[in-house]
N, C-alpha and C positions, 0 to 999 in steps of 0.2 A: 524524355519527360515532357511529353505533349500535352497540352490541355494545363488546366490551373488549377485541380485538386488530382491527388494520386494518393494512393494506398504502396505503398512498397515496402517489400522484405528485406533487412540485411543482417548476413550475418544470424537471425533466424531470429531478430528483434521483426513485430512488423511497425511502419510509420506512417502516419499522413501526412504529407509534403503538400500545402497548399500554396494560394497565389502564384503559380510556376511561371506567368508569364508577366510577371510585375516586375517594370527594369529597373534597375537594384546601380547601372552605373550608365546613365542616360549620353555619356559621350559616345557607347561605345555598340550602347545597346545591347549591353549585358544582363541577362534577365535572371530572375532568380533557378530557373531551370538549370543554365549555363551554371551557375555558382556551386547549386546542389550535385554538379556532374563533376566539376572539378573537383571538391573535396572527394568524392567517391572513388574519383580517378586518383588522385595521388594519398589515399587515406593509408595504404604500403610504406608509403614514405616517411610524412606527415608525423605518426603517430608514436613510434621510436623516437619522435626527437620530442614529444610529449609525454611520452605515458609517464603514469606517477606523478606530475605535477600540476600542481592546482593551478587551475586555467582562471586568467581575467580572460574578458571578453568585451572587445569595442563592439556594438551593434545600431546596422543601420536601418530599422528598422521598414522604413519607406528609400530603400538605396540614398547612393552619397549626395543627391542632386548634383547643381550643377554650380559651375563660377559662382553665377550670379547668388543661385540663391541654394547655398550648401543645405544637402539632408541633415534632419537633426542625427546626433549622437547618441547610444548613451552606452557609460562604461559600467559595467557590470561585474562584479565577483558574488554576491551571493548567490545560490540558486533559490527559484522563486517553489512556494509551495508546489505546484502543479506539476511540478518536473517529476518523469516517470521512476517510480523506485528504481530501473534498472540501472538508469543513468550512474556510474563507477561516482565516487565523490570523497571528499576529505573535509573534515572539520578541524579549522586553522582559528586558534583563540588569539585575539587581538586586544591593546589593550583594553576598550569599550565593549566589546562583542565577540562573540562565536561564528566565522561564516562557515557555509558550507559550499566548498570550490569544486566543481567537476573536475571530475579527470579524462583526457582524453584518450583514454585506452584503448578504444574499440572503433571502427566504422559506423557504427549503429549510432554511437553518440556523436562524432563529427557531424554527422548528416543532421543529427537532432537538431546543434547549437548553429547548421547554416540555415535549416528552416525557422528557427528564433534570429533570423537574420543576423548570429553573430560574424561581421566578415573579416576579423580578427582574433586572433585566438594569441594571448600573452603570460607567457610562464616564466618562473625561477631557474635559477640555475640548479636550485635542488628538486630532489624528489621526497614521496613521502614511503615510507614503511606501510604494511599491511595495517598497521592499527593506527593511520593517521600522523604520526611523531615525522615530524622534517628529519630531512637526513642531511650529511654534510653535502657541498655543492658536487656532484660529479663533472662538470666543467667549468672553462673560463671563457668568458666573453669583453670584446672590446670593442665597443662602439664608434666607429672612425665617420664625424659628422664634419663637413665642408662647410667653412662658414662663406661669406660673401666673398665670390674671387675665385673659388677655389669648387672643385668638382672631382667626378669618379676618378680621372686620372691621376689627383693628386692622393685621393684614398686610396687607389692601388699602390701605388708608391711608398708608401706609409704601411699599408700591409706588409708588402715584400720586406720592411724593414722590421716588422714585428715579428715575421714569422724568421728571420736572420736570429736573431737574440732567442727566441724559446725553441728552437732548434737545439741551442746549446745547453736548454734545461730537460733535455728528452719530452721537449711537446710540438707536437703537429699541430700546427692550425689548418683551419678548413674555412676558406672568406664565404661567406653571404652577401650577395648584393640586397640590400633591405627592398628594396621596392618602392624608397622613399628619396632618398639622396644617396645614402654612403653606404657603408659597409659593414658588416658585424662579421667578426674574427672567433670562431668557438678552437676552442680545442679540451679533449676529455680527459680527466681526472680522475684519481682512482679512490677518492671519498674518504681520504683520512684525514682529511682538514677543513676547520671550518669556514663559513663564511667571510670572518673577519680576517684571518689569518689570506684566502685566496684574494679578497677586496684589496689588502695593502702589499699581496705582490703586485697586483694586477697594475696599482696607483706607482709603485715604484718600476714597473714598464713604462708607463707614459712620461713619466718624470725622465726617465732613461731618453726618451726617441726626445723629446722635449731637447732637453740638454743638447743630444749629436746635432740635433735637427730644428734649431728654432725657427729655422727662416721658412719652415713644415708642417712642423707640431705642434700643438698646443696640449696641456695636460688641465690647465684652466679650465672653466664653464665661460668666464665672464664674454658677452660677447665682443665686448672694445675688442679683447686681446683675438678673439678668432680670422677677422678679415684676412683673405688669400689663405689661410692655414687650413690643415686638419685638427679640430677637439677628436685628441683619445679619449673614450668616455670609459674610464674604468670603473663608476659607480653601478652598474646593473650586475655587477658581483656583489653588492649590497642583497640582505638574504632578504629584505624586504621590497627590493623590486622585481619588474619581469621585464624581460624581450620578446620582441614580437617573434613567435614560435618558425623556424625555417618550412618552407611552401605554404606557410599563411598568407590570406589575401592581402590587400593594402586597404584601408576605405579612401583611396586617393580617385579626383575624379576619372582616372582610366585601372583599369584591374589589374593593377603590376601586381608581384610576389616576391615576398622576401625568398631567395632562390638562393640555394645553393651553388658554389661555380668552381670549375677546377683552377689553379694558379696560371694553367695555359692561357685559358681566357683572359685571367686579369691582367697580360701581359698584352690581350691586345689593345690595341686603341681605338675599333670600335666598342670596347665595351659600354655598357646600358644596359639599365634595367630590363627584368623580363614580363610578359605579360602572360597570363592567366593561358596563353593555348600554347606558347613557346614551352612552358616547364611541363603541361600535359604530355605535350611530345617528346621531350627529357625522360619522364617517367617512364613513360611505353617504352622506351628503346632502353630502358635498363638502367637509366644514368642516375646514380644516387650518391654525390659527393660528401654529402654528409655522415654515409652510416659508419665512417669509423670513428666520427662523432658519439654515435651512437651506443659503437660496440664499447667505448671505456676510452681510456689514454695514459695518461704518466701520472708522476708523481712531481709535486713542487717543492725542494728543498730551500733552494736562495731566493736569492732578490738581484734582480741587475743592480748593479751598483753606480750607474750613469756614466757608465767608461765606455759606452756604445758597443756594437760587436765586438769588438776587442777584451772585455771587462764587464763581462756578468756573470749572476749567482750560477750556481751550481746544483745540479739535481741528477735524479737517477732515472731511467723509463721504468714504468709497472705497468700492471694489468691490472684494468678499469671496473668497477665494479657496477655498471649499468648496462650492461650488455642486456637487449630487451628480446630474444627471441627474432622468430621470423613472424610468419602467417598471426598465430597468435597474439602479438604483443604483448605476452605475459614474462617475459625476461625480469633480471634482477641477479643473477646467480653471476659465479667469477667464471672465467676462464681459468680461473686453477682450482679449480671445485670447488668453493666457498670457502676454502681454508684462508682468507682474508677477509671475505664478506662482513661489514660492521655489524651485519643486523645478528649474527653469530656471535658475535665477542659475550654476550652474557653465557650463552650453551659453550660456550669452548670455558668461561672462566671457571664454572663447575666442574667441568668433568677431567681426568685425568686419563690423557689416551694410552698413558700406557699402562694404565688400572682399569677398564672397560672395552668390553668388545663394542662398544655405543660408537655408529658412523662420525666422523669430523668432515668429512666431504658434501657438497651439495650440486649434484647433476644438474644439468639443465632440463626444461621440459623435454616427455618424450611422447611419441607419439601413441596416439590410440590405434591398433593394427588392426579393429573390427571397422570404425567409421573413419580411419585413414584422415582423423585430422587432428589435431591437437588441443586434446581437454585437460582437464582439470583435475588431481586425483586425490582419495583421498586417503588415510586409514586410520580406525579406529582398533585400539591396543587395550587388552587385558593386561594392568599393570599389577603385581602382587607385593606392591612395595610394603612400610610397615603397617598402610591399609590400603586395604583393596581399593580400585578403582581404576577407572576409563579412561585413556587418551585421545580425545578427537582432534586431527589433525587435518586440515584443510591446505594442499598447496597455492601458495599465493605469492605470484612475484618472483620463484624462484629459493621459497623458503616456503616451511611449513609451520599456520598461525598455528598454535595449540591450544587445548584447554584440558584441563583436567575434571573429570566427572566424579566425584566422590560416588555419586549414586546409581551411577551406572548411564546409556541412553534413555532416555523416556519411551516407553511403549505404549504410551497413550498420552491424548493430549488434553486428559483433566489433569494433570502433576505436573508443572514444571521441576526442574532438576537444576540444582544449583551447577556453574560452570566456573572454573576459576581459570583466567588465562596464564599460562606460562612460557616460558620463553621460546623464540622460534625456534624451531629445529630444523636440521640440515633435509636436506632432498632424498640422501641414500635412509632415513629414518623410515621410507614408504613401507620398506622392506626388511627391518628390523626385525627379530625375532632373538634371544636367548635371555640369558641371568646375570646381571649385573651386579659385581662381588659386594659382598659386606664390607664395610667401610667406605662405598661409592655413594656419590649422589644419586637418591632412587633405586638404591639397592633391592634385587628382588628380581622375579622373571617377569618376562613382557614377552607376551604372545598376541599373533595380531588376529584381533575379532571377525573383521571383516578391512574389504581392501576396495577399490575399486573407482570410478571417476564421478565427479560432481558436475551439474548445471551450478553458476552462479548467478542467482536472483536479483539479488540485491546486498550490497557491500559497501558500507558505509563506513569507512575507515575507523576503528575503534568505538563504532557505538551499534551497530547491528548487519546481521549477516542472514539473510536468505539464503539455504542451498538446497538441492534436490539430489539427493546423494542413491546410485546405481552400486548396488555393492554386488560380491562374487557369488555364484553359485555355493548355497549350503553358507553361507557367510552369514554372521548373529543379525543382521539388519531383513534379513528375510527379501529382498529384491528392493526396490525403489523406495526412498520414502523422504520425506521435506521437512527441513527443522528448522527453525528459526532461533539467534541467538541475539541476544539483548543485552548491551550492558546497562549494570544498573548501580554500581560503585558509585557515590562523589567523586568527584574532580580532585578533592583535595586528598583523599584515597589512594587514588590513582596516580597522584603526581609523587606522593610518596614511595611507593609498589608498583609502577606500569606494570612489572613483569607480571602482578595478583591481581589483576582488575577482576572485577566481580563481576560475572553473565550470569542470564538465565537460558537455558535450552528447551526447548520445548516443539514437542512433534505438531507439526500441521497435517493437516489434510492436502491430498495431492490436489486439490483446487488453490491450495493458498490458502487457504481459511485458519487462520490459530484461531483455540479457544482461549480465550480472555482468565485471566485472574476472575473468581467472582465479584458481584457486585458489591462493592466497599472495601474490599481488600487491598490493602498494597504491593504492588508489585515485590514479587522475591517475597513475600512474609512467608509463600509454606516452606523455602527454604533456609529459613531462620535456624533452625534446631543443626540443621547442616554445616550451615556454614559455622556456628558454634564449634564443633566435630574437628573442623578441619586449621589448619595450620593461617591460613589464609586472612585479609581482613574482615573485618565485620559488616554483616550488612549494615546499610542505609537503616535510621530508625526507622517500623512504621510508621504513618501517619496519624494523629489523634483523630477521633472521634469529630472534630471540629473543620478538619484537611476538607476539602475539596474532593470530591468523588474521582475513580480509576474514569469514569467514562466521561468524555469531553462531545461535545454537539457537532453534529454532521452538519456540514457546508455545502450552500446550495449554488450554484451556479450560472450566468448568466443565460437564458437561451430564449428562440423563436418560437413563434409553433411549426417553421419547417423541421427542427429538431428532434420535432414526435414522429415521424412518419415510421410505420414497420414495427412498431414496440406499442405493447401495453402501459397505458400510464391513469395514476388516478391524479382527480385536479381538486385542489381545496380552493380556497381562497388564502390569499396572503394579509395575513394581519402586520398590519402598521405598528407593530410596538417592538419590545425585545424580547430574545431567548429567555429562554429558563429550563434547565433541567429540576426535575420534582423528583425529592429521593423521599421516600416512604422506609420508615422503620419503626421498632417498638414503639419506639419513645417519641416519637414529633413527625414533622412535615418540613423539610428544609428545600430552598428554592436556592437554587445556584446558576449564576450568570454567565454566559458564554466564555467571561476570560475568567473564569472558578472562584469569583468572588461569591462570599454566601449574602444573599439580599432579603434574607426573608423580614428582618426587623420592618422593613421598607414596605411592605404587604402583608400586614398582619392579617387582614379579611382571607388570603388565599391560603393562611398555613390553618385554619382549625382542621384537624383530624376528621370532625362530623362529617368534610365536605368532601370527603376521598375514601375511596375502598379503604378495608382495613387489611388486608395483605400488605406484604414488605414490597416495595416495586419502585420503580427508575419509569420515569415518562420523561419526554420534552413535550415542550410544549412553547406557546407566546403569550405573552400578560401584553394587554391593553387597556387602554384606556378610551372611552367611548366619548364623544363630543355632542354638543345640541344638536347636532343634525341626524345622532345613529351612526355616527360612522369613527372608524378607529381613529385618533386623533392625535400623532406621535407628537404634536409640539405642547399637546395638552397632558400625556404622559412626564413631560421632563418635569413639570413640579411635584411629581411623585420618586423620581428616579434619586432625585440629590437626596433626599432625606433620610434621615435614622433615626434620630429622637422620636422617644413615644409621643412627648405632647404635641411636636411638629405633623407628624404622622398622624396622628388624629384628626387635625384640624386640617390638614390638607385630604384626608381620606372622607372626610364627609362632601368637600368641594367636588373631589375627582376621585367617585367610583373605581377601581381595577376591576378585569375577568383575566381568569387564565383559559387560552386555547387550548387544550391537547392534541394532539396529532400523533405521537408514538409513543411506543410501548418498549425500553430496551432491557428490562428484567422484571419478572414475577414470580417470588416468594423464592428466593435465591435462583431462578434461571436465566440466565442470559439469554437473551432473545435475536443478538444483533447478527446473529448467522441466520437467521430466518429469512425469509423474505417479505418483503412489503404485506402481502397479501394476509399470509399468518399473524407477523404484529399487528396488524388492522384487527384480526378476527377477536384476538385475545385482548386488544386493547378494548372492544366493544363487549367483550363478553364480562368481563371486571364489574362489581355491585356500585352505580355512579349514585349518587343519593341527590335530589334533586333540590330546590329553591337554593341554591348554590352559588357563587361567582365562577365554578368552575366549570367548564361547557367542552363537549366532543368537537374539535375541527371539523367539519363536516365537511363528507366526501361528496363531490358535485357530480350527478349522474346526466350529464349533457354529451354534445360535441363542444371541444374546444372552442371551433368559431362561436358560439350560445355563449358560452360561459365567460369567453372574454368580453364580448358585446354587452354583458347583462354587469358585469361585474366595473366597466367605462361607465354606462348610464347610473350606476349606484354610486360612482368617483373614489372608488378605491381602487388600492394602488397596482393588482394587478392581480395573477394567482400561480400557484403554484402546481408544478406537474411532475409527478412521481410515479416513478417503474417501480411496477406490482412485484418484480423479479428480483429488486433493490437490495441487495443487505444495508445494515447500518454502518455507515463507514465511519468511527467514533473520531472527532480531528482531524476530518479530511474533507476537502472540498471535491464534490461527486458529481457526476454530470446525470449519475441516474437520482439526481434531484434537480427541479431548471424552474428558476424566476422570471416568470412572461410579464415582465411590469410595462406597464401606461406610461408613467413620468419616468426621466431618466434621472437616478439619485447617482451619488457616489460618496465615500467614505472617502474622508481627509484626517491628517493629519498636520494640524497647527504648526509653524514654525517659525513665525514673526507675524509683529504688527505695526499698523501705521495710522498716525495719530487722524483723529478728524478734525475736521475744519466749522469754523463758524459756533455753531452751539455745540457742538461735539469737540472743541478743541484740547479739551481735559480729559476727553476719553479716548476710545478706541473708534477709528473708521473705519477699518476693514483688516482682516486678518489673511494671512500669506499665509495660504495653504498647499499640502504637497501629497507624492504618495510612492510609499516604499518599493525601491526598484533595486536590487544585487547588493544590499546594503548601503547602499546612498538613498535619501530624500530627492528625489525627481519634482522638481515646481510645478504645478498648474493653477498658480493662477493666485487670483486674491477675490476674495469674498464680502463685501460691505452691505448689501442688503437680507434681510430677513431678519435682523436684530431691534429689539425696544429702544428705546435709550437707557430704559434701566439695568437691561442686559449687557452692553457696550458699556457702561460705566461699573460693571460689577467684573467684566471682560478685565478692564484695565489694572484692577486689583489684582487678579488670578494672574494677568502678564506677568506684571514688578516682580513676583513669584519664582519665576522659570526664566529671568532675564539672563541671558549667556550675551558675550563678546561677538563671536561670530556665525555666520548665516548656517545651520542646518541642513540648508541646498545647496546643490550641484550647480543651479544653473538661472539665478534669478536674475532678470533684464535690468538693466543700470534705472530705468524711470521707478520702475519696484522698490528697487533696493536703496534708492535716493535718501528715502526719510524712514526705513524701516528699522524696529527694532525688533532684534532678535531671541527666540526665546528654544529652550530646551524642545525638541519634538516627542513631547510624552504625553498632549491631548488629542483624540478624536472626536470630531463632529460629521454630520450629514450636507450635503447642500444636494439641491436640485440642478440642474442643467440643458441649455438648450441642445448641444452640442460639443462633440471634440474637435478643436480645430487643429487646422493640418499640423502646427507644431505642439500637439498633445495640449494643449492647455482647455482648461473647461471655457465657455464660452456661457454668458451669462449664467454666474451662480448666485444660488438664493441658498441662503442659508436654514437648514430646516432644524438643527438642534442636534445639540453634546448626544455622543455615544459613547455612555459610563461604563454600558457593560465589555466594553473591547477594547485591545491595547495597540499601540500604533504600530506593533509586528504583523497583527490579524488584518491589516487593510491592504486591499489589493482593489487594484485597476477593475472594475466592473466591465466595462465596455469602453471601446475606442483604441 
């Protein structure tokens, strides 16, 4: 990987791998090139002792530096908007939040998350199912940490004596040297027991070596008690922690790896950690100690009972239920055909096998004999139970997710089709075919429609599914074709029925392209009358008349004018105010805010009907407000933005003017327009009856060279303009790069998160606000802001504070001088500042505070630049 930007294929994902020559562990002079080859190189390995489970991620984003002066950190579990759909992922509810945690399934995404400089990759001991749901732990792990005194030889010693005792429970251990001090002890489990249940054998093994072994072990945290000993750490069988994943990097300043290692080695007494080209070379030559880690393990019946080897529990050996494949890393199925698999216990507790010819077994993947490598397959079933309907089943993991179609596949993609999921089914189901007795669950015949293998798109553990399904010759799908499934069920639905979650299916276009629900309709409403029909729960109410529109505002993106080069693009000018989508219908004119608040009370001047076509239609557009100089004026907009009252509204609407901008067009007279391209919604937005002495105005398209129109648009001192591909669809909710903000001044969105009192005349108020910005579900610091505010505004601040007053800091990482007098407050405000710069440890470097942003919520803020 030469040079410092590349384009590369894997796995038949393509990526852009930049900075390649930027050294990422400056003792060593490990560059991020070296980092992106290693995961590549051991990603065979690697990915088996990950797949299925939701990755945290340490990242270093500019490498670990050095002694003196360490690279920053930051630890990550969410993933951020811009993460490519294909990226595997699972949404884990917590009790404040939803995150969404990758998974490391594939090559394609390893390489992802080391070019986001993750150089840690930290998992559970569980995995998740195909619809997201944790599953019980498939192994156990023991963290053997050396306190002062004490080092590897004494963690080996301490292993040997761990693996002596779960010998006698039928479990292999496999040690890991972490890459950090000690050692991590896995051995694999065959997933009939929970969490809790594996954490307090795990805690009654260390109590156990503790006992034989004091003058050794420790079972403690405290550090008094660790000096010269080994801490067993049996808490990372907690279902809420992870360990750092085996052949993950280290962010230590040299590039060790938590490494696998046989028991020979740890009997020698050079042992020592490994570094990043010694486990390269392990790999190449075959050596993978962990995969029977990998492939499953035993069962844990007792508990050592602190009698040391002589006197512990009792257990049986089984066969492991995480067995992940090879090449592939689609595994999940047993070594005894799924006739044990947990994610089966609901399909086995239905059926009676010896009343049904219906498969109990679940094969492993098998191969494709045309492209000789291992895909994904799938089949959809004519079921004639006591009503007709479709079984689509997609293999996933080793199981097949299902759903049931009342109304068939979709064959076009104006209808969606209501999808009801139910429960997995075994592997040998591919190939099902006859009549299921009366008196059976799903009695009735089942013949298989079509058969054949799938691309997967995107797979979002229980909330939506990409796939590109290749069915058989003469087969009802007719050759190729791409569906997309949604679920659209409450949570609280779903938490009652997992097995009935509610989807919708719906055909796309081999580009990707779904057609949308029309304009104002809610999701799943044509499937309303259906799902009435069916056994299943109810849909989600529609949304009134009053809801918030299906279509959300396309997000525009930071960029240069190098950006443009090779592509058609049109250039507006960027208006200094906020979004607004314009929904037109019989009855009014309603203006709704980028986060779907409806604002129009707030602009009575921009809703009268005279001033807009009379067609039914969707625009976006920007409302400004213009200052004495003619120019957009956003700090002159905010005493328009707070208001709702009429009489308020009035008397400010005479002070401060609004216009609204237009710029696109995303439906007219019930047609959705956002599959168009730029060029087209330009035509038809122009072509619409605009009636003139108005507040409402056409964004006008700038017919210059870029260089012209940025130079013209600095000398006028506005804030920059905007540049948009002619070729563009409307990405509704998504931030698109075929839209790019060439701005002058550098702004950025923040999010509030404490304050700190002023001094002198300001000492009853607020002097500057601790502000931050959302990174993997932590608040990331940058910084505090005290200029740009009135005194009236900082004394109106300190009211809205007392408000949102919380105990402790919102941030990850705020410096001890910060946080000295600071108080802290809930993070559920956004504001703007200016900026001269990001300095080397991410924080803004003089910010000027430019004014509250009502219409956004402190989910929608992301990092601009730096």
């Amino acid at each position: 990987m030469a040079g410092s930007r590349e384009r590369v294929r894997i796995q038949g994902r393509e990526l852009v791998v930049t900075n390649l020559d930027k050294v990422m562990y400056p003792e060593t002079g490990t560059t991020k090139a070296d980092v992106l080859s290693y995961y590549t190189a051991v990603a065979p390995v690697l990915i088996p002792a990950a797949v299925n489970r939701p990755a945290t991620r340490k990242r270093w984003v500019n490498g670990v530096g050095t002694a003196e002066a360490p690279g920053e950190m930051f630890f990550q579990k969410n993933l951020e908007d811009s993460t490519p759909g294909w990226i595997p992922r699972a949404s884990i509810r917590h009790k404040e939040r939803t995150n969404q945690y990758p998974l490391v399934n594939d090559a394609a995404t390893l390489v992802w998350l080391a070019q986001m400089g993750s150089l840690e990759i930290h998992v559970p001991q569980w995995r998740v199912d195909p619809h997201g749901n944790p599953m019980n732990p498939d192994r156990l792990v023991l963290d053997l940490d050396p306190g002062e005194g004490a080092g590897l030889a004494e963690c080996a010693e301490v292993a040997r004596l761990a693996r002596a005792i779960l010998k006698d429970v039928g479990l292999d251990l496999v040690p890991v040297t972490s890459g950090s001090k000690g050692i991590h002890l896995y051995a694999g489990l065959d997933g009939t027991q929970g969490s809790e249940q594996i954490s307090e054998f795990a805690h009654e093994l260390a109590r156990a070596l503790e006992a034989d072994h004091p003058d050794l072990a420790v079972s403690d945290m405290k550090k008094a008690l660790r000096t010269g000993k080994v801490l067993v750490d049996w808490s990372q069988n907690n279902a809420a922690k992870t360990t750092i994943v085996p052949y993950s990097l280290r962010g230590r300043l040299r590039p060790t790896v938590a490494a696998p290692r046989t028991w020979r080695e740890l009997a020698s007494p050079a042992l020592r950690q490994l570094d990043y080209k010694e486990v390269m070379r392990r790999v190449k030559d075959g050596k993978d100690p962990f995969a029977g880690v990998s492939a499953g393990g035993g069962h844990v019946q007792g508990h050592p009972d602190g009698g040391g080897s002589g006197g512990h529990g009792h257990g049986t050996g089984g066969q492991g239920t995480s067995g992940h494949g090879t090449s592939g890393h689609r595994g999940g199925g047993t070594p005894d055909g799924g006739r044990t698999d947990p994610r089966l216990e609901k399909y086995r507790s239905m059926r009676d096998p010896e009343g049904t010819p219906e498969p109990f077994s679940a094969d492993r993947l098998r191969a494709d004999p045309a492209a000789g490598t291992i895909r994904e397959r799938f089949v959809i079933q004519e079921h004639h139970a006591s009503r007709l309907h479709f079984d689509f089943r997609l293999e996933r993991d080793g199981v097949l997710v299902s759903w049931a179609l009342p109304k068939g596949v979709p064959v076009t993609g104006a209808q969606n089709h209501l999808a009801v999921q139910t429960e997995d089914h075994p592997m040998d189901y591919l190939d099902f075919e006859g009549t299921i007795p009366k008196g059976q669950y799903g009695a009735g015949s089942v013949s298989i429609w079509d058969h054949g293998y799938y691309e997967c798109d995107k797979w979002i553990a229980g909330k939506e599914v990409i796939a590109t399904l290749t069915g058989s010759e003469g087969g009802g799908l007719g050759g190729t074709k791409r569906f997309a499934l949604i679920r659209t069920s409450r949570d609280s639905d779903a938490s009652q029925r997992p097995e009935q979650a509610q989807w919708l299916i719906h055909l796309m276009d081999r580009k990707g392209h779904a057609a949308p629900p029309a304009p104002g309709a809610a999701a799943g409403s044509s499937t309303r009358k259906e799902a009435q029909e069916e056994d299943g729960p109810p849909p989600a109410p529609s949304p009134s008349s009053d809801a918030p529109p299906v279509f959300l505002p396309m997000l525009a993106s930071a960029g240069t004018p190098a950006d443009l080069r090779g592509l058609d693009w049109q250039f507006e000018l960027k208006w200094d105010g906020v979004r607004a989508l314009i929904i037109r219908d019989a009855d009014r004119i309603r203006l709704i805010s980028r986060n779907g608040n409806d604002v129009s009370a707030s602009y009575p001047e921009l809703t009268d009907s005279a001033c807009w076509p009379e067609q039914d239609f969707t625009a976006d557009g920007e409302i400004v407000a213009v200052g004495p100089s003619g120019r957009p004026d956003f700090g002159l907009l905010q005493t328009r933005m707070k208001l709702t009252k009429a009489a308020d509204v009035a008397r400010a609407r005479a002070g401060t003017p609004v216009r609204l901008m237009v710029f696109d067009l995303l439906s007219d007279a019930g047609e959705d327009l956002r599959r168009l391209p730029l060029r087209k919604r330009r035509v038809r937005l122009e072509q619409l009856d605009w009636p003139s002495g108005c507040p409402v105005h056409l964004s006008e398209v700038l017919d210059d060279d870029v260089e012209h129109i940025l130079e013209s648009a600095r000398e006028l001192g506005l804030e920059g303009i905007m540049a948009k591909r002619l070729d563009g669809r409307y990405v509704s909710g998504g931030r698109s790069r075929s839209w790019l903000k060439l701005k002058f001044e550098r702004t950025q969105e923040v999010v509030v998160g404490g304050w700190r009192p002023g001094r002198g005349s300001r000492n009853s108020s607020v002097g500057s606000v601790l502000v931050g910005i959302p990174d993997g579900g932590t608040l990331r610091y940058v910084g505090r802001v005290g200029s740009g505010f009135s005194d009236r505004e900082l004394t109106e601040l300190r009211l809205q504070m007392d408000t949102l007053a919380r105990k402790t800091s919102p941030f990850t990482d705020v410096p001890a001088a910060d946080a000295s007098d600071a108080h802290w407050v809930s993070p559920e405000l956004v504001g703007e500042v200016t900026f001269g710069e990001w300095t080397g440890g991410g924080k803004l470097r003089h910010p000027v505070w430019r004014g509250w942003r009502l219409d956004k919520n402190a989910d929608d803020v992301v990092a601009e630049s730096g």
